[in-house]
C-alpha positions, 0 to 999 in steps of 0.5 A: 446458579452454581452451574453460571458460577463454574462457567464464570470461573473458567472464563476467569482461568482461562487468562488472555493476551493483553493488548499491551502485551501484543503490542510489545510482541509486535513492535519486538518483531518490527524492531528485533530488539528489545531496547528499540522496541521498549524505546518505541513502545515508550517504556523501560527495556525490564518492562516489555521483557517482563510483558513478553514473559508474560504472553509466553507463559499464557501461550505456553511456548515461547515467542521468541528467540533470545541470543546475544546481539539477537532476537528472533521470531518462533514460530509460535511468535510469528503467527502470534505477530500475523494475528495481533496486527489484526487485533491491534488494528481493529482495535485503533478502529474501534478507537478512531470510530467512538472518536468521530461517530457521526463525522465522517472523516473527521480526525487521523486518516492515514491514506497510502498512495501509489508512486504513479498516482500521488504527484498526478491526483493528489494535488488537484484533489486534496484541496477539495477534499481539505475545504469539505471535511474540514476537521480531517487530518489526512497522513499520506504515505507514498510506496509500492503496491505491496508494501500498502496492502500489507500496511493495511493488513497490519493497521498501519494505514486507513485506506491506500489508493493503487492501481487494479489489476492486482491479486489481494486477499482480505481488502475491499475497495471503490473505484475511482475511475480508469487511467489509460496507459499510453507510450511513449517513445523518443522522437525519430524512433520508428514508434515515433509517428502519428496516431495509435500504435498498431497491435504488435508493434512493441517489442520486448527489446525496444522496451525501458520500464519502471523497476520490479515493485510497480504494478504500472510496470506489470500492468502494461506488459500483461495488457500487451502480452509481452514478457519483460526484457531480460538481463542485467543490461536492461534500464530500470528507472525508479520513477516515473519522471525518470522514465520521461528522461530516459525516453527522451534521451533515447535510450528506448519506448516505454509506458506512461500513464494518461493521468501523467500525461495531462498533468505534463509529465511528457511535455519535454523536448524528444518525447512523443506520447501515442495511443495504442491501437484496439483495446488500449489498456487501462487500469483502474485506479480505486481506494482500498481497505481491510475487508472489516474496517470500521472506516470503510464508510469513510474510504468510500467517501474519499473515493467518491472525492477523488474520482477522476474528471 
């Protein structure tokens, strides 16, 4: 009995973080002022300083940095930060979980998407998937690759649709099928003919592509083993519509997704879309999740929803 009490006792004493506390810490480091953050947090400025005192004095160091004008992360605070977004986001898990147990898909989904995927698979599925799961509210943010993996690292988002290949630890996924990556070229260019393009064709120099950030971009190079053009010079677009107006107005070759192409992206005077020879790359598009989500389930039946024809 007495040996129960002690080990009672020094759980007792051994004080942990709060929820509440990490969530100041968190939205202190997005925000890197207390003013914001406590705004955010929808409490008084004292009160998220009081609660961030407090999760340094149960840390034993400081967590952040207080100058005039400035807050900065410790280092003690930054690893604080990168472990709290995995608590607070399992945490909204659980919450959500309890919410809809036994509805699946049912209530808040924040899906990310890809920029090269969401204006060509979204609008002929979603109105699907709204008259299957009724009672879903589905959030759809569009960005990057990078910026959605981190997002669902840090809770931020439920599940993200993006292209492999691509390097992520800590994120499992389901596909939703391959999307084969075609060029496209202006008319009179000598890529410009008929049928698949032969291997070696492409040059490096011939080439305009989307900016650094899309995975489309890295994806289509690595497939034809061509390292990407060099110099301030070089076009970039920012979009994929883009893209097609500079191929067309042309100022050179690029690559375009299959998706794109059957939604008509390319159907523009002085574009011609061909094939490439042997092998023709593709990418797999599928949904993924934080490996541990409780919502996991439900991201596997939102790629089985989305699965291309």
């Amino acid at each position: 009995m007495s040996m129960a009490f002690g080990i009672a006792t020094a759980y007792v004493d051994r004080m942990l973080p709060t929820l509440r506390q990490l969530q100041y810490l968190k939205l202190l480091a997005e925000h890197a002022s207390f003013s914001r953050a406590a705004e955010a947090a929808h409490v008084s400025q004292p009160a998220l300083s009081a609660g961030v005192q407090e999760l340094e004095k149960i840390l034993g160091a400081p967590v952040v940095e207080r100058t005039r004008g400035n807050v900065q992360l410790t280092a003690v605070g930054a690893e604080a930060v990168r472990r709290a977004e995995d608590v607070l986001a399992r945490t909204e898990d659980l919450v959500e979980a309890a919410k809809n147990a036994g509805k699946p898909l049912s209530g808040r989904f924040r899906l990310g998407v890809i920029p090269t995927v969401a204006p060509f698979l979204l609008p002929t599925k979603l109105p699907g998937i709204k008259l299957a799961y009724p009672a879903l509210r589905l959030f759809i943010r569009e960005d990057l690759t990078p910026r959605l993996i981190a997002g669902l690292k840090a809770g931020q988002l439920d599940a993200a649709v993006i292209a492999l290949p691509y390097n992520a630890s800590g994120v499992d996924h389901a596909r939703i099928g391959d999307d084969e990556i075609l060029a496209a070229a202006p008319v009179g260019h000598a890529l410009a003919g008929t049928g698949p393009i032969p291997a070696g064709s492409l040059k490096a120099e011939d080439l305009i592509l989307l900016e650094d950030g899309h995975c489309l971009r890295d994806q289509a190079l690595a497939a034809f083993d061509i390292d990407p053009p060099k110099g301030d010079d070089v076009f970039a677009a920012t979009s994929l519509h883009t893209l097609v107006q500079m191929v067309s107005a042309g100022l050179g070759v690029s690559f375009l997704p299959e998706m794109a192409v059957r939604a008509g992206l390319a159907d523009m005077p002085g574009v011609v879309v061909r094939p490439i020879a042997a092998k023709a790359p593709r990418r797999e598009i599928v949904v993924a999740w934080r490996t541990g989500s409780s919502r996991a389930e439900e991201a596997r039946l939102l790629a089985e929803a989305l699965t291309l024809d």
